[in-house]
GUDRENPA-173774 format. One record per atom (N, C-alpha, C): x, y, z. Coordinates in steps of 0.2 Angstrom, whole numbers, plus 5000, padded with zeros to 4 digits. Each point is the difference from the previous one (the first is absolute). Last residue first. Example, Ala and Ser with C-alpha at 12.3 -4.5 7.8 and 13.67 -1.06 7.14 Angstrom:
2
506449895035;500450065001;499650055003;500249725000;499650065000;500450065000;
***
This chain:
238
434456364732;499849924998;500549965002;498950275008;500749964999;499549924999;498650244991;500449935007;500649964997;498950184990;500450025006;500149945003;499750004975;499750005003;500250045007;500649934976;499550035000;499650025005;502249884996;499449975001;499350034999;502250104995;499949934998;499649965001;500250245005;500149994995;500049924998;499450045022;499750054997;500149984991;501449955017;499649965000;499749994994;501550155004;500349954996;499449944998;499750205015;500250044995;500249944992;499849985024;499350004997;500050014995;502149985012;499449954998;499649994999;501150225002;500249934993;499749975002;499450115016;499650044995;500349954995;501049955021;499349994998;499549994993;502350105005;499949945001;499449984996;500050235008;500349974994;500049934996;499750065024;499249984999;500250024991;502049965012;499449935000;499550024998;501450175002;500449954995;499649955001;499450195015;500150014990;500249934997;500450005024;499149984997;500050024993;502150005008;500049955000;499049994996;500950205006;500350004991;499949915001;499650095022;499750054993;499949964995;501549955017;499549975000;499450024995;502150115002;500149944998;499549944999;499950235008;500049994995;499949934996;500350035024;499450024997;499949984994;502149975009;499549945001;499350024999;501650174998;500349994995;499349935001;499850165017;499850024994;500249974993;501049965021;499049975000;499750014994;502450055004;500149955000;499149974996;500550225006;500349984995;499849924996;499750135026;499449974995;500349994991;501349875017;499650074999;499850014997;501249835014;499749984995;499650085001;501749995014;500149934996;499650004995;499750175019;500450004993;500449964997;498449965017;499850074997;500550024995;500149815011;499450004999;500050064997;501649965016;500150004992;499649994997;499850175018;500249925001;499949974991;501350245010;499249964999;500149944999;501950175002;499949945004;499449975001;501350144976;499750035009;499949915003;500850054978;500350035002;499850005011;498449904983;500849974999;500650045003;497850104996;499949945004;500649985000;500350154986;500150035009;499749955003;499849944977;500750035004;500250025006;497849984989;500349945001;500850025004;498950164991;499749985008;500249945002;500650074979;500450055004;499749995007;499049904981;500749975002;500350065005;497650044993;500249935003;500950005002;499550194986;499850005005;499949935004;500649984981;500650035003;499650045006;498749914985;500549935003;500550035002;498250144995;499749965005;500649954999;500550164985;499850025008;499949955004;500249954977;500550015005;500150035006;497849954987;500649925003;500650045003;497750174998;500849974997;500149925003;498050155009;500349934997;500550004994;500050155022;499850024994;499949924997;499750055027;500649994993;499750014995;498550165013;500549925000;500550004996;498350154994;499950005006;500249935004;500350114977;499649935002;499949985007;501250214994;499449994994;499749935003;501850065013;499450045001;499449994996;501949884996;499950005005;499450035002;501350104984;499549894995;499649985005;501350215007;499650024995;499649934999;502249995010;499350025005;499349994997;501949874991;500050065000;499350015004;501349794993;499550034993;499950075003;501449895017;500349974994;499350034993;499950085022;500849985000;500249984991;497949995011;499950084995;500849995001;499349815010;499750004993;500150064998;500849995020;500249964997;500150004991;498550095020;500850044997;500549994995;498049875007;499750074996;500550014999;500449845016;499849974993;500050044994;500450085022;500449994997;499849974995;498750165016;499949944994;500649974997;499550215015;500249945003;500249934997;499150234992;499649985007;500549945003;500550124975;499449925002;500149995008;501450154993;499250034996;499749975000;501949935012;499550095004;499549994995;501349864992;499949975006;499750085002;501150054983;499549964998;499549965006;501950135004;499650044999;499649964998;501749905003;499750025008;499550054996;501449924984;499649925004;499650055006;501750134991;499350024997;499549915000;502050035013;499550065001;499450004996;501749854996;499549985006;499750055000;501350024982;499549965000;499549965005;502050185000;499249984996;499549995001;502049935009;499850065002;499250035000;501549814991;499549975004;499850045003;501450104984;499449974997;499649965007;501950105004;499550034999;499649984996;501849875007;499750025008;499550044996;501049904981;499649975006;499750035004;500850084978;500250005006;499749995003;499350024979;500249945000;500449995007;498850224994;499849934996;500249945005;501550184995;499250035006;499549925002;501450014979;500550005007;499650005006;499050064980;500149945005;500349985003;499250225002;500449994993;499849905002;499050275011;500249935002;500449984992;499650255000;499749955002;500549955001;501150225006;499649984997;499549935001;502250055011;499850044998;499549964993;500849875022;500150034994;499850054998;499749915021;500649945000;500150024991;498450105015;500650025002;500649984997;497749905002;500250065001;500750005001;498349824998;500749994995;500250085000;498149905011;500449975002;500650034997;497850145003;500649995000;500649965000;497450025000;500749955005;500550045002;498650074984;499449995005;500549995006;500750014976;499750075003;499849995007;500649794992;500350035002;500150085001;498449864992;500049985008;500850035003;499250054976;499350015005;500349995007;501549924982;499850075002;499650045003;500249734996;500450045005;500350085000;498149924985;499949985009;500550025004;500350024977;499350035003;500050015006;501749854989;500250055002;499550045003;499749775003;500050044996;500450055002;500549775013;499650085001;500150024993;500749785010;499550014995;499650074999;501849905018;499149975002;499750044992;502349995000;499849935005;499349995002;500850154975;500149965008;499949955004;498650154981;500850005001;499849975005;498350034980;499949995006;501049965002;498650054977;500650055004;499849995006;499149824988;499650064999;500350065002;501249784998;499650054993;499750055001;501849945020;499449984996;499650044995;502549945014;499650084997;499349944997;501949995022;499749964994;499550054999;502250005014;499850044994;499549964996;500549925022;500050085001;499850034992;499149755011;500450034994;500150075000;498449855015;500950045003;500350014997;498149924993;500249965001;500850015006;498250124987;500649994997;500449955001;497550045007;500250044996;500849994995;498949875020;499750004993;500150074995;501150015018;500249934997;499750004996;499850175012;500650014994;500049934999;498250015012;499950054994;500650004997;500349895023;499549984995;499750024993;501250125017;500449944997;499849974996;498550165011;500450054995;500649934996;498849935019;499650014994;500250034993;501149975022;499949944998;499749994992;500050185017;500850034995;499849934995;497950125009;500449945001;500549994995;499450265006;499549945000;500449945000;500650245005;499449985003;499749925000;501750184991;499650014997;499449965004;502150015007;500050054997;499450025000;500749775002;499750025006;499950074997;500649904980;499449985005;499950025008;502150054990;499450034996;499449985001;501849905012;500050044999;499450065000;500349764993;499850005006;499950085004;501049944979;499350004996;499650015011;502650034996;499450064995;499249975001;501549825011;500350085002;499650054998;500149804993;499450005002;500150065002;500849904978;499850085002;499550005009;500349764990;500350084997;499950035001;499749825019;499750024994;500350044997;500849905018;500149974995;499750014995;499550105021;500850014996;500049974995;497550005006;500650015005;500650004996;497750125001;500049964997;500949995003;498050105013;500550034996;500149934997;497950145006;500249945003;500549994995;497850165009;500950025000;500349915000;497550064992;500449995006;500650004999;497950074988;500650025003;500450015005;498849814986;500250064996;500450095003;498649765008;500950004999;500250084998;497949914998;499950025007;500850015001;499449954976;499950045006;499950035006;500549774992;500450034997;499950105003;498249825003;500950005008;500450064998;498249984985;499950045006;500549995005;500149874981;500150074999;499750065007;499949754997;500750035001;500050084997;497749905004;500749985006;500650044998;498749994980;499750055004;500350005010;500749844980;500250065000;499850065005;498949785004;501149994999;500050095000;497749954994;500250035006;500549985002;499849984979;499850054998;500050015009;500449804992;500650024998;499950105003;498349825003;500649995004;500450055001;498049994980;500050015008;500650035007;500549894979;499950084999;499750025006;500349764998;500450055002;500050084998;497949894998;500549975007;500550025002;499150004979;499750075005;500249985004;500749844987;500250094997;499750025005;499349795004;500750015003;500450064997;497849964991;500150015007;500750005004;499849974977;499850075001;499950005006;500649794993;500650055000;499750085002;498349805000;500749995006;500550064998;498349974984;499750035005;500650015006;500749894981;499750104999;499950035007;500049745000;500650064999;500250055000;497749884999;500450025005;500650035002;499049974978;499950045002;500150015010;500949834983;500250064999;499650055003;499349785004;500650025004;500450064998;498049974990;499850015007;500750005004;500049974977;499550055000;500150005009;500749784993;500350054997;499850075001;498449845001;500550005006;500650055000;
***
């Protein structure tokens, strides 16, 4: 008897695994298509955001959802203007130097304003960093057609990872920082709250969770047969 209620279990947990990975996997595939169909619409974020001034600005300039671009500096610093990250990534949206020399040959944002290269000073100064970093948000969104999920994911691991796996890259921190940033603009905008109360973040942790539940019982299982086995010499429960 024992044997049959543990194998129902097994049974019941991987169904309800593919259940919600099922679930979880068209969740993401809805919000991410609303999420692009957004990408470049003119849509400004409102005075009480930081920087909405610069970031509304540079998003019309550029084309695409000022809302979007809000959404990146959060998951990026959080509207931290001097935050530096390990891997040399400056500011409120996280520009490399690399990158903000490429976008700024290209831009121009920071002419005029010294001799020579940028410094961090350069860096750490808001209205040009959101300068940046929108423009070169807008060039990734051109290199992917529309796709702001893509733009996203070559935002944070680079065109190059992107291209290679033709998708998000599987990183965990792409794929959770790409999540949170779509979360954010759910949150930010007037979809129904279905859409950004529980995202896919959320789906992917109750996946998991139900995961590591069928490991742990069909484990379970194997000790008790593992104890039987050694005391009685048999599989059946006495």
């Amino acid at each position: 008897m024992i044997w049959h209620v543990g194998l129902m279990i097994v049974v019941l947990e991987l169904a309800v695994y593919a259940l919600i990975g099922y679930g979880a996997a068209g969740y993401q595939r809805g919000m991410w298509k609303k999420f692009n169909e957004q990408a470049y619409t003119i849509e400004d974020v409102d005075s009480e955001t930081p920087y909405a001034e610069s970031i509304n600005r540079h998003a019309r300039e550029v084309g695409i959802n000022g809302k979007m671009v809000a959404s990146v500096i959060q998951a990026e610093s959080s509207f931290q203007p001097r935050a530096h990250s390990p891997a040399g990534a400056y500011g409120l949206m996280q520009i490399t130097p690399d990158t903000w020399r490429q976008v700024n040959q290209q831009r121009k944002i920071c002419a005029g304003r010294h001799i020579g290269e940028c410094t961090v000073d350069c860096y750490y100064d808001g209205e040009l960093n959101i300068g940046i970093g929108t423009a070169y948000l807008g060039q990734l969104l051109n290199k992917y057609e529309g796709n702001m999920v893509l733009a996203l994911a070559a935002y944070n691991a680079g065109p190059g990872a992107v291209d290679r796996y033709g998708g998000i890259p599987p990183y965990d921190e792409t794929v959770t920082y790409t999540n949170r940033v779509i979360a954010y603009w759910y949150d930010l905008t007037n979809y129904p709250v279905t859409y950004a109360a529980f995202n896919a973040i959320q789906w992917a942790s109750i996946h998991t969770i139900i995961g590591w539940c069928c490991i742990v019982t069909v484990l379970g299982l194997l000790w008790v047969a593992s104890r039987l086995h050694r005391y009685y010499h048999s599989w059946r429960w006495r």
